[in-house]
C-alpha positions in Angstrom: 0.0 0.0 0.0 1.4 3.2 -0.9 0.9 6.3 1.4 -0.3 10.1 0.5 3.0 11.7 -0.6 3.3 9.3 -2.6 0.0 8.7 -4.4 0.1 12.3 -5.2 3.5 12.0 -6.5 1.8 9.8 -9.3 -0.8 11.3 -9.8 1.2 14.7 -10.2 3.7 12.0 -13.1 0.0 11.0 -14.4 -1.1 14.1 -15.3 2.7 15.3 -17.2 1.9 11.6 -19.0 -2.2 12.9 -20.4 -0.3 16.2 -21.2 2.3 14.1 -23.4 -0.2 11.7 -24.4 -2.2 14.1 -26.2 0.7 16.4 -27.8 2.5 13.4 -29.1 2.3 12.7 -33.0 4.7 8.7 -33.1 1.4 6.6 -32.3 4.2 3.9 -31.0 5.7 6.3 -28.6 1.8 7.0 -27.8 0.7 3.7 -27.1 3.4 3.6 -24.3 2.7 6.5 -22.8 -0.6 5.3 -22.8 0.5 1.9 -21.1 2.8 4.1 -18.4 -0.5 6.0 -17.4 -2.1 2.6 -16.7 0.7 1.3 -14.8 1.0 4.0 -12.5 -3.1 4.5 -12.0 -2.9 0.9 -10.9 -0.2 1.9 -8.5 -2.3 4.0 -6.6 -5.9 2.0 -7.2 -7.2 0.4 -4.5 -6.6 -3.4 -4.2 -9.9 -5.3 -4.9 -10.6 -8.7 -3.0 -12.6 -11.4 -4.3 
């Protein structure tokens, strides 16, 4: 579990990634921007149990 500082730490990186995200042109350097956003939103997501 992470704590505060560092959830908003992400979520401050997530939002530099959207701005990239959406000024990029290369669709390959897009797609893995794309798949850095979801890495780090699933950083900070809550765990889910079944």
């Amino acid at each position: 579990m992470i704590n505060n500082d560092e959830a908003l730490i992400f979520l401050e990186e997530i939002g530099r990634l959207i701005n990239d995200y959406y000024r990029c042109e290369d669709h390959e350097i897009k797609n893995q921007i794309f798949k850095d956003i979801q890495l780090l939103a699933s950083a900070i997501s809550p765990e889910t149990t079944d």
